[in-house]
DRENFITI-329139 format. One line per 8 residues: for each residue x, y, z of C-alpha. Coordinates in nm, 4 decimals. Example, Ala and Ser with C-alpha at 12.3 -4.5 7.8 and 13.67 -1.06 7.14 Angstrom:
BEGIN
1.2300:-0.4500:0.7800 ~ 1.3670:-0.1060:0.7140
//
This chain:
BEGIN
21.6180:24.3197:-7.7095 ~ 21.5190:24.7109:-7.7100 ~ 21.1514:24.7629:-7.5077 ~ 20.9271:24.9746:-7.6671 ~ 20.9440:25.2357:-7.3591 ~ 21.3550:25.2107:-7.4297 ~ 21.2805:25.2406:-7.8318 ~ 21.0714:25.5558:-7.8064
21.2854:25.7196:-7.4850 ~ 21.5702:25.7097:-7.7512 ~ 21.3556:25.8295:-7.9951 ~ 21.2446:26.1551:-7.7813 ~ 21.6092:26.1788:-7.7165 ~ 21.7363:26.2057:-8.0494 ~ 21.4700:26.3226:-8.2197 ~ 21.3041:26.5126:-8.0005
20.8912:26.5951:-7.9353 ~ 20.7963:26.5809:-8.3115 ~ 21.0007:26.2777:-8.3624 ~ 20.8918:26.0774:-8.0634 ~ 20.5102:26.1989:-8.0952 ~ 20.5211:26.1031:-8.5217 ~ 20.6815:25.7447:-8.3721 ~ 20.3625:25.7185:-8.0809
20.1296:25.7777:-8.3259 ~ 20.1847:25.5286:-8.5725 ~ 20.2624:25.2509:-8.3678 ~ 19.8750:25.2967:-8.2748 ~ 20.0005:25.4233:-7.9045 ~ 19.7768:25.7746:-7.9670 ~ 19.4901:25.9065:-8.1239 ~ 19.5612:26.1623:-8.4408
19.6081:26.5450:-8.3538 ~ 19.2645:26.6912:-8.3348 ~ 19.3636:27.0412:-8.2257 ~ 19.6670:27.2454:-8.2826 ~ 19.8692:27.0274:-8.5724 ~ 20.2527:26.9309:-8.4435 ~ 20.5501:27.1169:-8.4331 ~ 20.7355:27.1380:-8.7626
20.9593:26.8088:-8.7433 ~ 21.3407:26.7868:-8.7820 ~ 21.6038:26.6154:-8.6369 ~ 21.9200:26.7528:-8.4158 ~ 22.1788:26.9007:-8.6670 ~ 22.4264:26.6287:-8.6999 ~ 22.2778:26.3281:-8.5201 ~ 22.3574:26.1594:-8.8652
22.7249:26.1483:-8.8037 ~ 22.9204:25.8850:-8.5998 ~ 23.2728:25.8844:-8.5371 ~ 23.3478:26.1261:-8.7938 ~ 23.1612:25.9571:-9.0897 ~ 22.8182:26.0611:-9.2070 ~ 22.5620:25.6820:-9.1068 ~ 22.4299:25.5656:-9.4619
22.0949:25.5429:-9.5370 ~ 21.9817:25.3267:-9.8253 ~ 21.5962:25.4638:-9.9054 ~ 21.3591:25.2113:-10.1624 ~ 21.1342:25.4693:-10.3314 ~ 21.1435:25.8402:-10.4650 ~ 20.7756:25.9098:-10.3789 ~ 20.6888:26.1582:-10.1299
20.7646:25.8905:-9.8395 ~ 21.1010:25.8443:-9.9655 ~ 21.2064:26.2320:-10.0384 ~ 21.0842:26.3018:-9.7144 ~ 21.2961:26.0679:-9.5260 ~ 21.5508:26.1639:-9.7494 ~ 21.5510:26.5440:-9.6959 ~ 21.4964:26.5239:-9.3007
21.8049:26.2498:-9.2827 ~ 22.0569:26.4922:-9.5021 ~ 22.0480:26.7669:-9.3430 ~ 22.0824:26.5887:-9.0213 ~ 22.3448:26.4522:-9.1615 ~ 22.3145:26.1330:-9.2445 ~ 22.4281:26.0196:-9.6289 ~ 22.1184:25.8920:-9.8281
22.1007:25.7385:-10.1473 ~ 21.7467:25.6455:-10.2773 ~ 21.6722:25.4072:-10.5255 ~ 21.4130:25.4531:-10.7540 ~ 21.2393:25.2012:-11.0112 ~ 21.0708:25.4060:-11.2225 ~ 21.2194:25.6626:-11.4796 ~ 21.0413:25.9176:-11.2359
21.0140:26.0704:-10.9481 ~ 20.6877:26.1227:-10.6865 ~ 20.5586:25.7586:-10.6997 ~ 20.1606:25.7653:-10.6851 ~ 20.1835:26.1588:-10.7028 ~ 20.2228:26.1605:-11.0919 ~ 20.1627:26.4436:-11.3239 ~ 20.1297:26.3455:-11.6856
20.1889:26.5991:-11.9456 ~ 20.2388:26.6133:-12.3390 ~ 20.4918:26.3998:-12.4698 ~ 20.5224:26.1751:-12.1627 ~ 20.4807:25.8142:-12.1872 ~ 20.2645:25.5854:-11.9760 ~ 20.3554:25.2092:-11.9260 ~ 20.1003:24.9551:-11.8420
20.1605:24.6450:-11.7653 ~ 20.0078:24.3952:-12.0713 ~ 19.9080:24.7347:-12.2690 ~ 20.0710:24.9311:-12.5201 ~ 20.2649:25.2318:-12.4485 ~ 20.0834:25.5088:-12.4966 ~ 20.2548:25.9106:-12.5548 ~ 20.0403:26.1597:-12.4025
19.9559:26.3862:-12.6651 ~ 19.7867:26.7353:-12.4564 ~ 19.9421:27.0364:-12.6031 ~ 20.1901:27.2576:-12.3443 ~ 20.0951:27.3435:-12.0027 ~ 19.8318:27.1311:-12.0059 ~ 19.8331:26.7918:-11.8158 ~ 19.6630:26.4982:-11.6196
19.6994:26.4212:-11.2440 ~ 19.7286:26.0756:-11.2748 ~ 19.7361:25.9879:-10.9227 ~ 19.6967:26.2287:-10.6368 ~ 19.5063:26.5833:-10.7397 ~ 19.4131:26.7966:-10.3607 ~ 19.5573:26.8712:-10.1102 ~ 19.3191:26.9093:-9.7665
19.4143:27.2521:-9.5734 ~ 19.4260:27.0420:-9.2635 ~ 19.7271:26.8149:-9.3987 ~ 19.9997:27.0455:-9.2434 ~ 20.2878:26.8570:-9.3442 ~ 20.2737:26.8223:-9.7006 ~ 20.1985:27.1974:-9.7269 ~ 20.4355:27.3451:-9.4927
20.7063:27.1607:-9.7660 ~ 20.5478:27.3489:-10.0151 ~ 20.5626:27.6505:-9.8186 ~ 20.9338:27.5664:-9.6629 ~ 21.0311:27.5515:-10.0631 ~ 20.7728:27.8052:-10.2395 ~ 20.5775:27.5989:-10.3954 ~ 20.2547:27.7972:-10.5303
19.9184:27.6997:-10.4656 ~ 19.5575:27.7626:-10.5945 ~ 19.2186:27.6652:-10.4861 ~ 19.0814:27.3318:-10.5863 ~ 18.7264:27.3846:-10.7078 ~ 18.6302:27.0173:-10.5499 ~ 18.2454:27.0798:-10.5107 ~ 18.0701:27.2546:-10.7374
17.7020:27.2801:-10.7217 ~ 17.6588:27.3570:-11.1126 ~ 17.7938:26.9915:-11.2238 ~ 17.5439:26.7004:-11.2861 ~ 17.4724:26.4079:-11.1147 ~ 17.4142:26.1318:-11.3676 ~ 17.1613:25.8688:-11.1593 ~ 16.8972:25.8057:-11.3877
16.8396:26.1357:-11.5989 ~ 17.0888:26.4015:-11.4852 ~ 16.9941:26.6950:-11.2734 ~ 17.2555:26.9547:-11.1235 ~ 17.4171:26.9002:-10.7974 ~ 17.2103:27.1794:-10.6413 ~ 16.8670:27.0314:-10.7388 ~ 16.9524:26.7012:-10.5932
17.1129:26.8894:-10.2984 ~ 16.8554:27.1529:-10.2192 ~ 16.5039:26.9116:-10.3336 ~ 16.6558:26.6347:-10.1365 ~ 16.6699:26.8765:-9.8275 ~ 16.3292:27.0403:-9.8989 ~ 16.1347:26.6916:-9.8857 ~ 16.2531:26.5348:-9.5717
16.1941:26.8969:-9.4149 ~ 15.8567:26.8523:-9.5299 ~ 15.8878:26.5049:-9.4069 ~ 15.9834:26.5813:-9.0801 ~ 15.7554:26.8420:-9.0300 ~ 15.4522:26.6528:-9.1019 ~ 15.5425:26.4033:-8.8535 ~ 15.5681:26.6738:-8.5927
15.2721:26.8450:-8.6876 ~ 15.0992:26.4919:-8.6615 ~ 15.2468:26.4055:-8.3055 ~ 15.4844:26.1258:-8.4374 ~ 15.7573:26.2799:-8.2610 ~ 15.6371:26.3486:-7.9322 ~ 15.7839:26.1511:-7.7322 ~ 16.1015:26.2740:-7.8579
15.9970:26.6444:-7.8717 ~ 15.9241:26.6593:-7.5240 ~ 16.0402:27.0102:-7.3620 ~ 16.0620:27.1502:-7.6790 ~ 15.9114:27.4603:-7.9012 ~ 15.7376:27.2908:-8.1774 ~ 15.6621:27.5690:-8.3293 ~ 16.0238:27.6937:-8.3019
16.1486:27.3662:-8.4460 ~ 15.9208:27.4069:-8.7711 ~ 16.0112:27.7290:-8.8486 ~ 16.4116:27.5972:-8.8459 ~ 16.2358:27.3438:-9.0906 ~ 16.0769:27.6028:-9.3026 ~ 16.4275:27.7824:-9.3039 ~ 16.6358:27.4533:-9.3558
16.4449:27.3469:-9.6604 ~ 16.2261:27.6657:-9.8045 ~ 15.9237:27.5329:-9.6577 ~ 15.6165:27.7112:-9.7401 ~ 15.3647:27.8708:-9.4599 ~ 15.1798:27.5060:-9.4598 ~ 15.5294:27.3505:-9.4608 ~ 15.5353:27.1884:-9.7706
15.8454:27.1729:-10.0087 ~ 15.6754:27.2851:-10.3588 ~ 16.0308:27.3535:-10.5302 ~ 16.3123:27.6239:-10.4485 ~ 16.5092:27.8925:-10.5985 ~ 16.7867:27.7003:-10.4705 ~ 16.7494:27.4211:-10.6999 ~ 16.7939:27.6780:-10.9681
16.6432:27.7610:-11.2769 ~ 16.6027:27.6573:-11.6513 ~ 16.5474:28.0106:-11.7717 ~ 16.7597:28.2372:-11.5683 ~ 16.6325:28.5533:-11.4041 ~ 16.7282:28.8409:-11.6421 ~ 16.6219:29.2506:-11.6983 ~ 16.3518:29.4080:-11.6386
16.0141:29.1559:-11.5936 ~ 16.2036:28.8664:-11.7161 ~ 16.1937:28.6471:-11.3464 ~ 16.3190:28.3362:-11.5403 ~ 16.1684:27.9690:-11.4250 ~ 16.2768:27.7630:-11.1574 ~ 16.3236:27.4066:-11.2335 ~ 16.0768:27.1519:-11.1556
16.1432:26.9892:-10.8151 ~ 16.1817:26.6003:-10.7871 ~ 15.9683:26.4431:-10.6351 ~ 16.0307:26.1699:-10.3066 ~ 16.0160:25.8634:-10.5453 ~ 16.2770:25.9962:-10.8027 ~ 16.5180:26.1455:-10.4339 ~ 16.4458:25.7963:-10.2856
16.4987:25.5900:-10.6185 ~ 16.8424:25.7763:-10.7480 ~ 17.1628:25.6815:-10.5973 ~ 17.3000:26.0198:-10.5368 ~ 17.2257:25.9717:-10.1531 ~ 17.6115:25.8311:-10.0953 ~ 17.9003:25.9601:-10.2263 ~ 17.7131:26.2301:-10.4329
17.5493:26.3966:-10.1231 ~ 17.7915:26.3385:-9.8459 ~ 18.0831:26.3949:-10.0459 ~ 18.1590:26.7427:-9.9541 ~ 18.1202:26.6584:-9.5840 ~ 18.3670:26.4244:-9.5607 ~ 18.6669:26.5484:-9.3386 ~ 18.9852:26.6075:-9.5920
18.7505:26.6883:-9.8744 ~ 18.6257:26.9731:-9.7174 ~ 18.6472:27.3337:-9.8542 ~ 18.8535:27.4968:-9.9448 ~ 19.0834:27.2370:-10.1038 ~ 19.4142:27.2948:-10.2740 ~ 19.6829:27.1906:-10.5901 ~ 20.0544:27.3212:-10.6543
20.0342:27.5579:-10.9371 ~ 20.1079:27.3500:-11.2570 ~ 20.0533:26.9944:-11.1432 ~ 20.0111:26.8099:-10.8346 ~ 20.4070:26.6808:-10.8792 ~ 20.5459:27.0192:-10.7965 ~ 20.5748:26.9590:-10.4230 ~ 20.7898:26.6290:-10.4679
20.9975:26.7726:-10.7428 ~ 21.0746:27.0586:-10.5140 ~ 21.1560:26.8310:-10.2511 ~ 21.3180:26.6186:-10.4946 ~ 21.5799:26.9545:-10.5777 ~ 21.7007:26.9336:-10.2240 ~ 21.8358:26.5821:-10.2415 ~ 21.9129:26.5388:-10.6544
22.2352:26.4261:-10.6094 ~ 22.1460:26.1223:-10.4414 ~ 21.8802:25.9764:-10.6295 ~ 21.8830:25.7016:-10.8731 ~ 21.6498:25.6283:-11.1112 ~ 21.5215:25.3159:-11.3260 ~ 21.7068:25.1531:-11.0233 ~ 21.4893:24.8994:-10.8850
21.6189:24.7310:-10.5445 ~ 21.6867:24.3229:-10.6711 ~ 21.7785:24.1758:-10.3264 ~ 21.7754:24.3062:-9.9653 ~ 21.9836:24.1392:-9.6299 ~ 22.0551:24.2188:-9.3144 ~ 22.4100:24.1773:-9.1636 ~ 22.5447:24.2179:-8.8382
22.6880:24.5816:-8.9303 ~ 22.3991:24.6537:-9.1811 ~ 22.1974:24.5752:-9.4674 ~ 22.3543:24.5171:-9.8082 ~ 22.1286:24.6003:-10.1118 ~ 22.1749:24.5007:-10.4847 ~ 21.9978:24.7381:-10.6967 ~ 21.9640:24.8194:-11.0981
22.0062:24.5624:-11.3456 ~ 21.8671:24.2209:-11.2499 ~ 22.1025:24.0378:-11.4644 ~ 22.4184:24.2747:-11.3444 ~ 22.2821:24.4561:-10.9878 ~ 22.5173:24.6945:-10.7847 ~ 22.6088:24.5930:-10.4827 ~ 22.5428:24.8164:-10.2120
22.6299:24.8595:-9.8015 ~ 22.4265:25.0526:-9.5788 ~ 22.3544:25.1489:-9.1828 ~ 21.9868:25.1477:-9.2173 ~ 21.7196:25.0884:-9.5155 ~ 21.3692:25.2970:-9.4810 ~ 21.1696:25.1059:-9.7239 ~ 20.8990:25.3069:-9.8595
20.7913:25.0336:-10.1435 ~ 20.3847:24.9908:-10.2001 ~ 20.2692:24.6715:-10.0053 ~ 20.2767:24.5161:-10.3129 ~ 20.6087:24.5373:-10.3846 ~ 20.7337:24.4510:-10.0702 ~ 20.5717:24.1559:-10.1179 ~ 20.8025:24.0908:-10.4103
21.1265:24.2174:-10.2959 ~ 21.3884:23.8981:-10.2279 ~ 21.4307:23.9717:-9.9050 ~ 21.5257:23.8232:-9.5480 ~ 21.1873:24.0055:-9.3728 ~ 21.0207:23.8107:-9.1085 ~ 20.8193:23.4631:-9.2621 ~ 20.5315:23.7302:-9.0628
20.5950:24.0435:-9.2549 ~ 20.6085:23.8666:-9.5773 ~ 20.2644:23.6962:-9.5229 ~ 20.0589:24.0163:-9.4372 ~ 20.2499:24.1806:-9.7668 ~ 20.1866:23.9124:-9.9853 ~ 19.7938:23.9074:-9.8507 ~ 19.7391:24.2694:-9.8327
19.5919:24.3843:-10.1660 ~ 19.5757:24.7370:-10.3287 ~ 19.2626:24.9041:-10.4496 ~ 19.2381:25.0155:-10.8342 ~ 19.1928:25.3422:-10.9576 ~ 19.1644:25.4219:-11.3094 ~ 19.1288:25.7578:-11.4517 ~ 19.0510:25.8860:-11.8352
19.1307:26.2285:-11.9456 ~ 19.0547:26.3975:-12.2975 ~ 19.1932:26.7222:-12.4044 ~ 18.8847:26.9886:-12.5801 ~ 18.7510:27.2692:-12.6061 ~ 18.6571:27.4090:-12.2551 ~ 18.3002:27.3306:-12.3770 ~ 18.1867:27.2890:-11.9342
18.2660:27.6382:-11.9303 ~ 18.1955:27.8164:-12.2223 ~ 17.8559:27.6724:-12.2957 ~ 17.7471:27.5484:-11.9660 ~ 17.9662:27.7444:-11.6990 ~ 18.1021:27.4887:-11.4935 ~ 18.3822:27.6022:-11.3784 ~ 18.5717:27.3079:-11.1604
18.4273:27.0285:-10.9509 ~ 18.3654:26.7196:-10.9953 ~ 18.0367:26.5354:-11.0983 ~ 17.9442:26.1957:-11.0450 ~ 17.7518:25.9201:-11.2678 ~ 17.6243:25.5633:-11.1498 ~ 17.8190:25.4419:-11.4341 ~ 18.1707:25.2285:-11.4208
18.4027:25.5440:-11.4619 ~ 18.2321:25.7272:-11.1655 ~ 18.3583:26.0632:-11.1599 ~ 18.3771:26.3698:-11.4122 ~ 18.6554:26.5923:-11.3310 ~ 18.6827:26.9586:-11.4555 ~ 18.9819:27.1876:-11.4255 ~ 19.0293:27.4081:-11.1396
19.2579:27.6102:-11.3618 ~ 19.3313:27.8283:-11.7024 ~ 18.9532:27.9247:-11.6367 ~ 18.8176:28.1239:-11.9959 ~ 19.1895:28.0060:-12.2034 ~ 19.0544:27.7949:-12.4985 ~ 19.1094:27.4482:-12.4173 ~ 19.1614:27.2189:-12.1259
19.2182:26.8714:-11.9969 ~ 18.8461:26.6980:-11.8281 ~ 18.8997:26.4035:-11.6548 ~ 18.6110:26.1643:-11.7931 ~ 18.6924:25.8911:-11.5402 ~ 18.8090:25.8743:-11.1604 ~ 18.6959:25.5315:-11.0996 ~ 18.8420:25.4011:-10.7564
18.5958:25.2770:-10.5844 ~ 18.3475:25.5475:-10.4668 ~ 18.0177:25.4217:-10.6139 ~ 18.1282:25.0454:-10.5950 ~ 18.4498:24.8520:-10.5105 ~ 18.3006:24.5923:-10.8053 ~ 18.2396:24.8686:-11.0615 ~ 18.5891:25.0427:-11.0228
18.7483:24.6710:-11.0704 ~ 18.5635:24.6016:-11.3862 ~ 18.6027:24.9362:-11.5537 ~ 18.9881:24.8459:-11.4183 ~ 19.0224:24.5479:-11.6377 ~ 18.8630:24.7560:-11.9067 ~ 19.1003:24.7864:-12.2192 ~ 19.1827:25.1823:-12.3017
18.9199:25.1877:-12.5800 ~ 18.6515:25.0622:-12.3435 ~ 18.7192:25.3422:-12.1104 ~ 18.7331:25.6048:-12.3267 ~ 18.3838:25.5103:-12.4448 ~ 18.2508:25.4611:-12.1009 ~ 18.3797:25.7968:-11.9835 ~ 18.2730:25.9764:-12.3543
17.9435:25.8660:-12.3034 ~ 17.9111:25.9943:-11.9927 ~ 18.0315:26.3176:-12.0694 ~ 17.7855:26.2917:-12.3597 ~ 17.4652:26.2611:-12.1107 ~ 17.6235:26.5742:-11.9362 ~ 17.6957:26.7863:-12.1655 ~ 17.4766:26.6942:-12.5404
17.6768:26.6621:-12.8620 ~ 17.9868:26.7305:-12.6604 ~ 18.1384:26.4535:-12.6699 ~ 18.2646:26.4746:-13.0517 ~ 18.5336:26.7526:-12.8708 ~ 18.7059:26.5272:-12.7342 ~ 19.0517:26.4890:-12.8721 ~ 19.3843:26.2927:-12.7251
19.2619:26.0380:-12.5027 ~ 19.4790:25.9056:-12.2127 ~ 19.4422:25.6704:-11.9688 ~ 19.5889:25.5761:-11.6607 ~ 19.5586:25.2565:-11.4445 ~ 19.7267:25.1897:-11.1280 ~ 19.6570:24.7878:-11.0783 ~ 19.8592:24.8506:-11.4120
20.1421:25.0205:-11.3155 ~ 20.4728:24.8210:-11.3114 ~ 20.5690:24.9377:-11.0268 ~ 20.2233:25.0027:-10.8072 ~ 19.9821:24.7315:-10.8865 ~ 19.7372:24.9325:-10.7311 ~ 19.6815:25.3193:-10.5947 ~ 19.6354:25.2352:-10.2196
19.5452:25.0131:-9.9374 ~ 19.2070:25.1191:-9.7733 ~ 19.2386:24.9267:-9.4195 ~ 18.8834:24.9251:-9.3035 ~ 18.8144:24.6210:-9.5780 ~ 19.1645:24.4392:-9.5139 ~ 19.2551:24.2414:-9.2831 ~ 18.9830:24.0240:-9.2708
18.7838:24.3073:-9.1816 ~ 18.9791:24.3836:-8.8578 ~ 19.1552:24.7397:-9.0106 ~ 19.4228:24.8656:-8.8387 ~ 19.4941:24.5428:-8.6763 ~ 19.7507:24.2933:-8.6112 ~ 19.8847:24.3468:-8.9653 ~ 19.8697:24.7032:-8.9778
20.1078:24.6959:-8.6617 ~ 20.3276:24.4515:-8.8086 ~ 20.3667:24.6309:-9.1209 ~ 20.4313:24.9940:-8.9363 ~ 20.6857:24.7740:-8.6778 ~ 21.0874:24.7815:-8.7669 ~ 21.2814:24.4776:-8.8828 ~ 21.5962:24.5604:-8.7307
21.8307:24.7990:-8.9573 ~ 21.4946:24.8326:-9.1871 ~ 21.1941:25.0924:-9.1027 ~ 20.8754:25.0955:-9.3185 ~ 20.6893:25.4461:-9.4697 ~ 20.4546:25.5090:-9.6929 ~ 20.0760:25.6264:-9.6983 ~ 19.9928:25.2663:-9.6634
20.1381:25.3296:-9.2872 ~ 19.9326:25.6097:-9.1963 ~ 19.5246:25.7000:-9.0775 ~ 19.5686:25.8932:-9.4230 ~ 19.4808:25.6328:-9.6716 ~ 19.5809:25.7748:-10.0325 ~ 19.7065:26.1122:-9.9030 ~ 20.0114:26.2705:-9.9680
19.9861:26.3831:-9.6384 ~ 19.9927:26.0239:-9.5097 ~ 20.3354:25.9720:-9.6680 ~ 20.5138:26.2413:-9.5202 ~ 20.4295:26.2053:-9.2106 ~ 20.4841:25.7911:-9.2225 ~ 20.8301:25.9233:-9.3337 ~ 20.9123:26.1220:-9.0153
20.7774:25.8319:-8.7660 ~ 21.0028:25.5953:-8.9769 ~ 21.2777:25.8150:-8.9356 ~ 21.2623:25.8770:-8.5686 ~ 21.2839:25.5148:-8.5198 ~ 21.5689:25.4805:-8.7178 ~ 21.7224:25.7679:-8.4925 ~ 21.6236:25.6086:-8.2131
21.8389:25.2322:-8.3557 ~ 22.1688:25.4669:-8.4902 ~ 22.1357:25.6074:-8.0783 ~ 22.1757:25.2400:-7.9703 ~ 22.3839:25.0534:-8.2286 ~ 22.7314:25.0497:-8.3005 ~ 22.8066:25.1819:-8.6360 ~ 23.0858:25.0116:-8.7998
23.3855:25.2876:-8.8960
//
């Protein structure tokens, strides 16, 4: 049996640095990069051949896992064929635009209906500039990209009456400032002051929040204004700050507030030019010939000089013989796939859930912008659908595609489940109406409604797995290092196998670990001629 030390010697052996560092890291043996990102991966030209044949490579998934293995396996030379169950490619990184259909499982088809060049990101929609793998393939195959407008103080935050995001940004700040200061000024803090310039310390406060002299928070340009400033003596009138009982009482203080803070949602963000599926199809161009779609895998086993698959029809499946497998598949999938996995492998699968995420999207006019200049962002409500979405693109053209739902969990794991099980007119009028508290009489503009749920999705049952509440709580445990662990011939990717819940980013580089391993077996094993 192969030692880890032996496994991952190979590995830096065939592979090389990246390969044997993308290997260390998600078997849990190092922390993630928080410096200078890795070299670019790749493995030796023509590793892939043994004995003058090219080692096969059967890959279970077209998402960005999948084309990633893919692509780094070709052109080391190994001969891939991926199998693909949907009539797509880019798995969870799904673009939806006018005349596409959307399949649900237990709900009727419905034909997306947005007129040309417009279109829905039904699944993944940013791209963090700190998520160097996923955008050095967009750079490696000239994929454009433009900024992602994912904060934007002008939207609304919709916890009890709605105020902008830079009221409840900038009052919030003001009163504990004023807070704080008055417990200095009152000796509270002395203790924990000691050594220091109090008088330094309030006038940061005074700065921090637009204090006044007697540092007190009595409202702030900041906040902005409901007249605008304008010519001549026209100063315009500053809104009416909140007061502590309306910051304390509103839920804004979570997601709302600390969104922008959060590490890969920090600005500036980015999206491909055209739809968030433009990296994977330009991935997908590099290995075309060897992908098959609406080609689910049936049956997997492992035999002493490989793994035979049967894939496509279940009542008539194609027989096929491989080296190796890298099995991208969603969690829940695997659990489904007839396979001979460990008794071990196919518990944590079959106990590892998914999390929902549902979105809504109308076409109209580009009312946000015209009549209320928003121009991008994304607003948040206390209500089931969570999230309002506005474009980060075709600024000023006459209409556009708002997202009046992102509901996965942000405001509450409970909430994002129910408006989940919602049927499509239920979450059309859950998202209008919260459009409608936004943006007054608006919400007769909206025209060509489409939904998209992921616990719904034949071949997802769910968007991802979010491993600080699996496990029993334990995270990246036991499971998590069974699941990331090879079965023999048979590596596991996918974003599910990465510190990069949901990302794109997550998948690609899940897909360069998996591969190294599989390096590192083709190094050891003898490959039948």
């Amino acid at each position: 049996m192969t030692t880890r030390r032996a496994f991952l010697n190979a590995i830096g052996r065939i592979g090389g640095y990246g390969a044997a560092y993308a290997a260390m890291q998600s078997m849990g043996l190092l922390a993630p990069a928080t410096a200078a990102p890795p070299r670019p991966f790749a493995l030796p030209a023509g590793s892939g051949v043994r004995g003058g044949r090219a080692i096969r490579v059967g890959i279970l998934g077209a998402g960005i896992a999948g084309l990633v293995a893919a692509y780094e396996l070709q052109r080391a030379g190994y001969a891939v064929e991926i199998f693909e169950a949907n009539d797509r490619i880019g798995g969870r990184v799904w673009t939806v635009r006018g005349g596409d259909t959307v399949v649900q499982d237990g709900r009727p088809d419905q034909v997306c209906g947005f007129d040309s060049g417009l279109y829905l990101n039904a699944g993944a929609a940013r791209l963090p500039t700190h998520h160097h793998a996923i955008l050095g393939y967009a750079r490696q195959f000239g994929v454009p990209l433009q900024v992602m407008v994912n904060v934007n103080r002008s939207v609304k935050f919709d916890f009890g009456a709605p105020v902008t995001e830079r009221q409840a940004v900038n009052d919030t700040r003001g009163i504990l400032s004023e807070l704080l200061a008055k417990a200095i000024d009152r000796g509270a803090l002395d203790q924990e002051l000691t050594g220091l310039d109090r008088e330094a310390l309030l006038a940061r406060l005074d700065g921090y929040g637009d204090l006044d002299r007697l540092h007190r928070f009595r409202g702030t340009e900041r906040s902005g204004f409901s007249d605008l400033p304008g010519a001549y003596d026209h100063a315009g009138t500053r809104v009416a700050p909140l007061d502590l009982k309306a910051v304390v009482d509103r839920n804004f203080w979570g997601v709302g507030l600390g969104f922008e803070e959060i590490f890969d949602q920090q600005a500036p963000m980015f999206e491909p030019v055209g739809g968030m599926d433009r990296i994977a199809h330009a991935i997908y161009e590099q290995v075309k010939p060897h992908v098959a779609l609406n080609t689910p895998v049936r049956r997997l086993r492992r035999t002493a000089k490989g793994v035979t698959l049967h894939v496509g029809d279940a009542a008539a499946p194609r027989k096929v013989e491989v080296d190796f497998v890298v099995c991208t598949l969603p969690v829940t999938m695997l659990a489904r796939l007839d396979s001979d996995f460990s008794k071990a492998r196919k518990a944590v699968a079959a106990r590892t859930a998914m999390a929902p995420s549902t979105k809504v999207a109308f076409e109209a006019r580009r009312f946000w912008e015209e009549d209320d200049h928003i121009y991008g962002g994304l607003a948040w409500t206390a209500a089931e659908n969570e999230v309002v979405w506005y474009p980060s693109s075709g600024f000023n053209s006459a209409k556009g595609v708002i997202v009046g739902a992102y509901a996965a969990g942000f405001v509450g794991e409970a909430s994002a489940k129910r408006f989940s099980d919602r049927s499509a007119e239920a979450r059309f009028a859950i998202a209008a109406e919260t459009i409608e508290r936004m943006h007054p009489g608006r919400s007769k503009e909206l025209t060509k409604p489409l939904t998209v749920g992921w616990a719904q999705c034949p071949w997802a049952k769910g968007v991802a797995v979010f491993w600080d509440q699996a496990d029993g709580g334990a995270g990246r445990g036991a499971d998590y290092k069974l699941l990331c662990s090879p079965e023999d011939r048979v590596v596991f990717a996918g974003e599910h196998l990465s510190h990069l819940a949901a990302w794109q980013e997550g998948a690609a580089l899940s897909a360069q670990a998996a591969i190294g391993l599989l390096a590192a077996q083709a190094a050891e094993k003898k490959i039948a001629a």
